[in-house]
N, CA, C and O atoms as a GROMACS GRO file, in nm:
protein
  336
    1UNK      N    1   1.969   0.742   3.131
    1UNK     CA    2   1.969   0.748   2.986
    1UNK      C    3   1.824   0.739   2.937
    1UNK      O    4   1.737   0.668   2.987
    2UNK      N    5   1.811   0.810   2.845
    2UNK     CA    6   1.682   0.830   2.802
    2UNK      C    7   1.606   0.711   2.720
    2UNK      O    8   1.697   0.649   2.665
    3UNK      N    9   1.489   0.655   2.689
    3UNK     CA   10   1.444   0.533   2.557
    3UNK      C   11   1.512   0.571   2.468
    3UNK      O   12   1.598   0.493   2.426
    4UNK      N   13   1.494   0.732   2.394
    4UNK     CA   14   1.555   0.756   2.295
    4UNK      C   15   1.684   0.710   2.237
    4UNK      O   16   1.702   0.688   2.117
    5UNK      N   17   1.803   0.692   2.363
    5UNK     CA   18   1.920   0.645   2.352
    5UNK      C   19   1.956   0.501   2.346
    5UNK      O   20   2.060   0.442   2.316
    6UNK      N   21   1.848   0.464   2.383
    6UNK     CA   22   1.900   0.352   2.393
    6UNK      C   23   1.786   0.213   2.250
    6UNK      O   24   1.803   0.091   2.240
    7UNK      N   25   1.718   0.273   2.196
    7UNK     CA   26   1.609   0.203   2.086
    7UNK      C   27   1.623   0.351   1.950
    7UNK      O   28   1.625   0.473   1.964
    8UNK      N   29   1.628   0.286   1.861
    8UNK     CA   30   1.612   0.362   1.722
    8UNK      C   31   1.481   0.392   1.751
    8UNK      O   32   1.415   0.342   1.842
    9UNK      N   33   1.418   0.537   1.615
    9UNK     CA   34   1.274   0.585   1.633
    9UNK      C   35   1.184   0.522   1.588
    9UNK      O   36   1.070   0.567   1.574
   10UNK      N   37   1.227   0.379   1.553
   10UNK     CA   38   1.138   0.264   1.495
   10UNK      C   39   1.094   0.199   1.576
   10UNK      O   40   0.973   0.175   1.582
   11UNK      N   41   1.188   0.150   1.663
   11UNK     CA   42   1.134   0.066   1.776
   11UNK      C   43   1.093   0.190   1.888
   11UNK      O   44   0.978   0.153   1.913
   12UNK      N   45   1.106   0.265   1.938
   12UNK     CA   46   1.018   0.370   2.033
   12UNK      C   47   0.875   0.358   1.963
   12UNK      O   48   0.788   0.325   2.045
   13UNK      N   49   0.824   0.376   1.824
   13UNK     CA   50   0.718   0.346   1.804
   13UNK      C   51   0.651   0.223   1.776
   13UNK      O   52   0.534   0.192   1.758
   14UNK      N   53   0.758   0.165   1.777
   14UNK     CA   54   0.669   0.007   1.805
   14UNK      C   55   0.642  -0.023   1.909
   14UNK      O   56   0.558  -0.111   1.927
   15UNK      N   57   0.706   0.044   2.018
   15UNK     CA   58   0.654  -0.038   2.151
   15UNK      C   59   0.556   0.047   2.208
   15UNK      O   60   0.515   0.007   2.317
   16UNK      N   61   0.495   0.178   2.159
   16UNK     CA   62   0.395   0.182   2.179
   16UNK      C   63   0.232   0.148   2.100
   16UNK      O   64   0.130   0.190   2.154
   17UNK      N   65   0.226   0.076   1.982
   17UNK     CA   66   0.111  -0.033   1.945
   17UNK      C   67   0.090  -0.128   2.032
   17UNK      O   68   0.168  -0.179   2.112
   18UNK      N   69  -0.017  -0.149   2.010
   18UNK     CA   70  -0.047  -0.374   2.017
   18UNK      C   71  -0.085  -0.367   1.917
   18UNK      O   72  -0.118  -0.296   1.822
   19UNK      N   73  -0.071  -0.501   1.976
   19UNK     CA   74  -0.074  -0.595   1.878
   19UNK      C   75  -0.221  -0.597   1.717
   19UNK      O   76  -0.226  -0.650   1.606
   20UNK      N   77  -0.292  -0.528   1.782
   20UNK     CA   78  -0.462  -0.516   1.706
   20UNK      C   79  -0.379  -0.385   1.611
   20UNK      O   80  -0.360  -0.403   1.490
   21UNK      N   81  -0.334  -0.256   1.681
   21UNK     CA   82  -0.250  -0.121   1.584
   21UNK      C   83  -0.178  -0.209   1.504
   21UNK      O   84  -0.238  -0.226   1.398
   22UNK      N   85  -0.062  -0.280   1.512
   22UNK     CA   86   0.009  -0.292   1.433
   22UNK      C   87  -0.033  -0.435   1.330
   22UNK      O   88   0.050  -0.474   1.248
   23UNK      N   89  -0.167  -0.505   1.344
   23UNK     CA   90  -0.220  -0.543   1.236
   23UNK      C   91  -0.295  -0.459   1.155
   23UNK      O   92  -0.308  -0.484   1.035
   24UNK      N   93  -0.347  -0.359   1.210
   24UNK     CA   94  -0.400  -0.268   1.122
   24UNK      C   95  -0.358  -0.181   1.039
   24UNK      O   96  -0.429  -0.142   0.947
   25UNK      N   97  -0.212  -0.129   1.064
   25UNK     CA   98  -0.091  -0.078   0.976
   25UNK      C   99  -0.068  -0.184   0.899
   25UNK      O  100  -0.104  -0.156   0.785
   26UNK      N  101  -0.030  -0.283   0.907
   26UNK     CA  102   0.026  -0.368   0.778
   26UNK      C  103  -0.155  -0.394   0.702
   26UNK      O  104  -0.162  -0.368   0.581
   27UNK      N  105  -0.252  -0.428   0.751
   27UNK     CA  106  -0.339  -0.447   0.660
   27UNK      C  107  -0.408  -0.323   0.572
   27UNK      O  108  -0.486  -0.323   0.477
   28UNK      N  109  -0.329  -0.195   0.663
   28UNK     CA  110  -0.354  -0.076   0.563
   28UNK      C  111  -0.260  -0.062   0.444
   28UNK      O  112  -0.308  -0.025   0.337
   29UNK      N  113  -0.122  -0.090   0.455
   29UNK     CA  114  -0.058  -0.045   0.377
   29UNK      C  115  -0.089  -0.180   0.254
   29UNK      O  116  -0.098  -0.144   0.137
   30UNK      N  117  -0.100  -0.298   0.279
   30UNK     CA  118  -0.129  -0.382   0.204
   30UNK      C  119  -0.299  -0.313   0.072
   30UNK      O  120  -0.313  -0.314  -0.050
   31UNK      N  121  -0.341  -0.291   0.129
   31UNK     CA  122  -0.460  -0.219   0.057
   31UNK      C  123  -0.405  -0.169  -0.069
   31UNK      O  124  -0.460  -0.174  -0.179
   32UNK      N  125  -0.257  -0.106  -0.033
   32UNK     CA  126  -0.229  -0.009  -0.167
   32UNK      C  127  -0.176  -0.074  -0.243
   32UNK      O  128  -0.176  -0.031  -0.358
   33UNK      N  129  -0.110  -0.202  -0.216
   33UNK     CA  130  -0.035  -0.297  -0.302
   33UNK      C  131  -0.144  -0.383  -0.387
   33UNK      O  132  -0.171  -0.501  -0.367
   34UNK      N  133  -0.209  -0.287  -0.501
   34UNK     CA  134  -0.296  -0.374  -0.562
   34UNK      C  135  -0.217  -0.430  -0.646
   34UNK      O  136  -0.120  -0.378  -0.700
   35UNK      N  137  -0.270  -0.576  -0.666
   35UNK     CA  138  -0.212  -0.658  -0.811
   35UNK      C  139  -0.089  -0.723  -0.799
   35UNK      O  140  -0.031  -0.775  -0.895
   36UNK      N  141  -0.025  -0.721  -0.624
   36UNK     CA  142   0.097  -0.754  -0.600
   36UNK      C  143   0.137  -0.884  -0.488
   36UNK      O  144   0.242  -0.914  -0.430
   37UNK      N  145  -0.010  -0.946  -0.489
   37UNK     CA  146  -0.028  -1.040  -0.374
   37UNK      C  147   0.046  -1.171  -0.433
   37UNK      O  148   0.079  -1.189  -0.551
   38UNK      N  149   0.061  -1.238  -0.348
   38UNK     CA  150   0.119  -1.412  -0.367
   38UNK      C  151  -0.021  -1.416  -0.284
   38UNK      O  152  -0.084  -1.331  -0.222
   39UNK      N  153  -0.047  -1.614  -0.322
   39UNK     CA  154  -0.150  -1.693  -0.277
   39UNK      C  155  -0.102  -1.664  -0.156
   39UNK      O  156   0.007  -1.618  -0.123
   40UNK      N  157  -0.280  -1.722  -0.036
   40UNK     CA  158  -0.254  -1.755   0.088
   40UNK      C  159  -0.177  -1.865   0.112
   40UNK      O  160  -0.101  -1.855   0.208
   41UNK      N  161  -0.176  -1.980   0.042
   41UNK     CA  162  -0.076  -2.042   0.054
   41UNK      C  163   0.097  -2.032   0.096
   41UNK      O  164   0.170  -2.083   0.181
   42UNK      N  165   0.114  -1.931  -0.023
   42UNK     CA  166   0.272  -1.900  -0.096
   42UNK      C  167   0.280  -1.792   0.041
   42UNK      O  168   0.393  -1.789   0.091
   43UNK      N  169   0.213  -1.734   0.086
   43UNK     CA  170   0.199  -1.645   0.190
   43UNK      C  171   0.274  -1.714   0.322
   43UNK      O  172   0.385  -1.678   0.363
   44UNK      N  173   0.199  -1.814   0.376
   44UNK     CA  174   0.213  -1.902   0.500
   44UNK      C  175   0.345  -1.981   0.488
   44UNK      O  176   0.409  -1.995   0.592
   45UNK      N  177   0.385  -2.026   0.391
   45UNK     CA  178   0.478  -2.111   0.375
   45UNK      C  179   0.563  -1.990   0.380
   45UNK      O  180   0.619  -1.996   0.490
   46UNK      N  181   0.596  -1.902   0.330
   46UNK     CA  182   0.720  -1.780   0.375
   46UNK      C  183   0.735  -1.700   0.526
   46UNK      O  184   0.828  -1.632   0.571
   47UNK      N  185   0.598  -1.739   0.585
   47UNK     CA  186   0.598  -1.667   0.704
   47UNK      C  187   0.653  -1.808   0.820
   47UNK      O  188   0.712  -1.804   0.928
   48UNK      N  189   0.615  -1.892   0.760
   48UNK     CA  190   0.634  -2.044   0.875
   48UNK      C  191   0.821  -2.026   0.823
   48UNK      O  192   0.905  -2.089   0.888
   49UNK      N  193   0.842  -1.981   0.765
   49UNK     CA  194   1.029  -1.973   0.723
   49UNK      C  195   1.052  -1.871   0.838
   49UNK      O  196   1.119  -1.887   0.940
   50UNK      N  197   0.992  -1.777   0.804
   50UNK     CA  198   1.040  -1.667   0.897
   50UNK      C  199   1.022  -1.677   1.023
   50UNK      O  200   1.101  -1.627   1.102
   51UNK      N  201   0.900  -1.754   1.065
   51UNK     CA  202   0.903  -1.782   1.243
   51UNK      C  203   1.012  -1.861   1.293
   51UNK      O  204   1.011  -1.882   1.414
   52UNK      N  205   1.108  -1.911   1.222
   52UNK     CA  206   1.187  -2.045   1.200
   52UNK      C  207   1.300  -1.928   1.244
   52UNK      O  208   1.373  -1.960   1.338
   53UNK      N  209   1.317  -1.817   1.192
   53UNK     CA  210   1.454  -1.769   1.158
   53UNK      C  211   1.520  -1.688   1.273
   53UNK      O  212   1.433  -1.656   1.354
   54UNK      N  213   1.619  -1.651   1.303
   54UNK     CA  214   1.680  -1.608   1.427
   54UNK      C  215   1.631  -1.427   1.418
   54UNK      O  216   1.636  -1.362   1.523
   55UNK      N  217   1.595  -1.371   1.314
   55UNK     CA  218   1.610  -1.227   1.299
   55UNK      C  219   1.458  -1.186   1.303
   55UNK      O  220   1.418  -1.070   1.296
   56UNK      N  221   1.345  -1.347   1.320
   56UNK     CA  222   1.217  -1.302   1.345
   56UNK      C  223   1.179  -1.262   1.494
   56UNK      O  224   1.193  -1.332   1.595
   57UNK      N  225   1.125  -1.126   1.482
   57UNK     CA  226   1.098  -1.062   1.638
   57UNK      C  227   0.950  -1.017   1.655
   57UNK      O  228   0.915  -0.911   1.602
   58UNK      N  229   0.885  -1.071   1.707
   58UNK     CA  230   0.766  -1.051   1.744
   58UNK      C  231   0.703  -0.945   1.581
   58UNK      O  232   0.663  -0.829   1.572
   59UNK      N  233   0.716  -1.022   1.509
   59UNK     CA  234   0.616  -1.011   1.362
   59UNK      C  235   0.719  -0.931   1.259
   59UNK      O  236   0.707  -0.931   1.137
   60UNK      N  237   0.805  -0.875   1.322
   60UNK     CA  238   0.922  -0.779   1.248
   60UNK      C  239   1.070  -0.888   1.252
   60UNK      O  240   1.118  -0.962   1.338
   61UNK      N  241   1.110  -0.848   1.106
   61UNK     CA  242   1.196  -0.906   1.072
   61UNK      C  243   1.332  -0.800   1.099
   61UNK      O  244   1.320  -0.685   1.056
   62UNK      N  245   1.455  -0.834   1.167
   62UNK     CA  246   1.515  -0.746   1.252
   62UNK      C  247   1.612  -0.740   1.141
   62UNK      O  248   1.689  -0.646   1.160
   63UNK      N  249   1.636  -0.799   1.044
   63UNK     CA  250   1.720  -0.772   0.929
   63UNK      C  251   1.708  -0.658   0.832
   63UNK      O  252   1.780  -0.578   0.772
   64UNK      N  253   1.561  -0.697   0.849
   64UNK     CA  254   1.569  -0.540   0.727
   64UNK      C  255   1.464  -0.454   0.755
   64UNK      O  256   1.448  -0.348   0.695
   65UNK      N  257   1.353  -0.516   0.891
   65UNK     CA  258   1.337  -0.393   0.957
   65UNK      C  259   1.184  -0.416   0.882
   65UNK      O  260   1.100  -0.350   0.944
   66UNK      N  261   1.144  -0.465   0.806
   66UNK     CA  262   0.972  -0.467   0.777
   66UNK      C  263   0.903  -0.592   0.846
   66UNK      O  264   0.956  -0.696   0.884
   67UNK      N  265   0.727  -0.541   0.851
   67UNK     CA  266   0.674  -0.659   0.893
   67UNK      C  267   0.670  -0.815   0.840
   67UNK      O  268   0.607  -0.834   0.736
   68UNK      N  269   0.722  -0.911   0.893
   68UNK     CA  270   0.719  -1.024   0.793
   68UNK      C  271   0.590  -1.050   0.730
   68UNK      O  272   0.597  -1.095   0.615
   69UNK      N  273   0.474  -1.032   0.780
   69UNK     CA  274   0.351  -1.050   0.734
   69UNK      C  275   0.286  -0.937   0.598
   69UNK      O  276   0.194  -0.948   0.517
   70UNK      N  277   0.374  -0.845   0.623
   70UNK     CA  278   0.373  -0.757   0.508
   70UNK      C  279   0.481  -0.798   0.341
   70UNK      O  280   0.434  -0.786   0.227
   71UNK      N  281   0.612  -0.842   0.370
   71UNK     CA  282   0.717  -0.815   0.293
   71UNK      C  283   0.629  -1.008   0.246
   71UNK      O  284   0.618  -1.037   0.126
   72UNK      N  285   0.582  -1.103   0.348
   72UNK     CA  286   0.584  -1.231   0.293
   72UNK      C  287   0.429  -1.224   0.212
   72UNK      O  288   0.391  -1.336   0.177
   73UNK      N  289   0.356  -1.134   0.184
   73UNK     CA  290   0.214  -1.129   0.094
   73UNK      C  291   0.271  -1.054  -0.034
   73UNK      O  292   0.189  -1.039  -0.124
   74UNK      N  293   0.388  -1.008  -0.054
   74UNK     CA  294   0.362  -0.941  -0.191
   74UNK      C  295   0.466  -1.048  -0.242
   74UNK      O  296   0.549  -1.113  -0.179
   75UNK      N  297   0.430  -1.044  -0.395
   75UNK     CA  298   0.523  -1.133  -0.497
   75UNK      C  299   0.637  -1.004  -0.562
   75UNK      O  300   0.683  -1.016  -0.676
   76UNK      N  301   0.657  -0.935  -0.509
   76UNK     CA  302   0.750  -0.798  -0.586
   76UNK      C  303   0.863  -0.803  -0.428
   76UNK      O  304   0.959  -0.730  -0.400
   77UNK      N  305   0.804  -0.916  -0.354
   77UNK     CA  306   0.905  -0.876  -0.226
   77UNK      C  307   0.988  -1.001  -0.186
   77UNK      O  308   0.930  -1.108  -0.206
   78UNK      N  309   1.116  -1.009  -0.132
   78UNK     CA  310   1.164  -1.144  -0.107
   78UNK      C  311   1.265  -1.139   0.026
   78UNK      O  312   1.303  -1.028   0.063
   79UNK      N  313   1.316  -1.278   0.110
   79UNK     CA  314   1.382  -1.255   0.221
   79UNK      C  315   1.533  -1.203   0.196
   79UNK      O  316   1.625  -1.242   0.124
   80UNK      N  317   1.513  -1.079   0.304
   80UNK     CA  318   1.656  -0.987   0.272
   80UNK      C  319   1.765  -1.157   0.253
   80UNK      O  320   1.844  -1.164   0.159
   81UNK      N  321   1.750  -1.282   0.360
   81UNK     CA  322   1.833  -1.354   0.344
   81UNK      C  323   1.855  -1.483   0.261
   81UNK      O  324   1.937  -1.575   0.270
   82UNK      N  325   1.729  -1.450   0.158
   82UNK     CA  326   1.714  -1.516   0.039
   82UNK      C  327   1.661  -1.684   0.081
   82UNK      O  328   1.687  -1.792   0.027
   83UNK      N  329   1.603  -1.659   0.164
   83UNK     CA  330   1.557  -1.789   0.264
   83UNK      C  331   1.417  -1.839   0.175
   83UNK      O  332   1.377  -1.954   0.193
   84UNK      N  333   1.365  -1.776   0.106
   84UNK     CA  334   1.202  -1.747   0.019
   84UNK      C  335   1.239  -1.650  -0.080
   84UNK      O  336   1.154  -1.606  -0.158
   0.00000   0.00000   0.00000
């Protein structure tokens, strides 16, 4: 059976980044979110929730499929499981 069959086309391309690529995708797309940040604070305290949570997977949140470090810096964004 092929990767294809057996991982969605999300995860086939995640497992080919590291860890340095896929900080650099979320700190790119963050660039465009001007005017939409929460404090570093309000930041950490939603991501220390999410390291906590059963659906956190190596920086991706398996619930709804975005980076937690991305979805937990904007104030326009919140946990699919209403956890933050």
């Amino acid at each position: 059976m092929s990767k294809r069959q057996n991982n969605c086309i999300r995860c086939d391309l995640l497992e080919g980044l590291d860890r340095q690529d896929t900080e650099a995708l979320i700190d790119e797309q963050l660039a465009l979110e001007v005017g939409h940040f929460v404090t570093d604070d309000l930041r950490e305290q939603r991501l220390a929730i999410c390291r906590t949570c059963p659906f956190f997977q190596n920086g991706l949140c398996q619930k709804c499929g975005c980076y937690c470090r991305f979805r937990a810096s904007l104030n326009n964004k919140k946990c699919p499981l209403n956890k933050w």
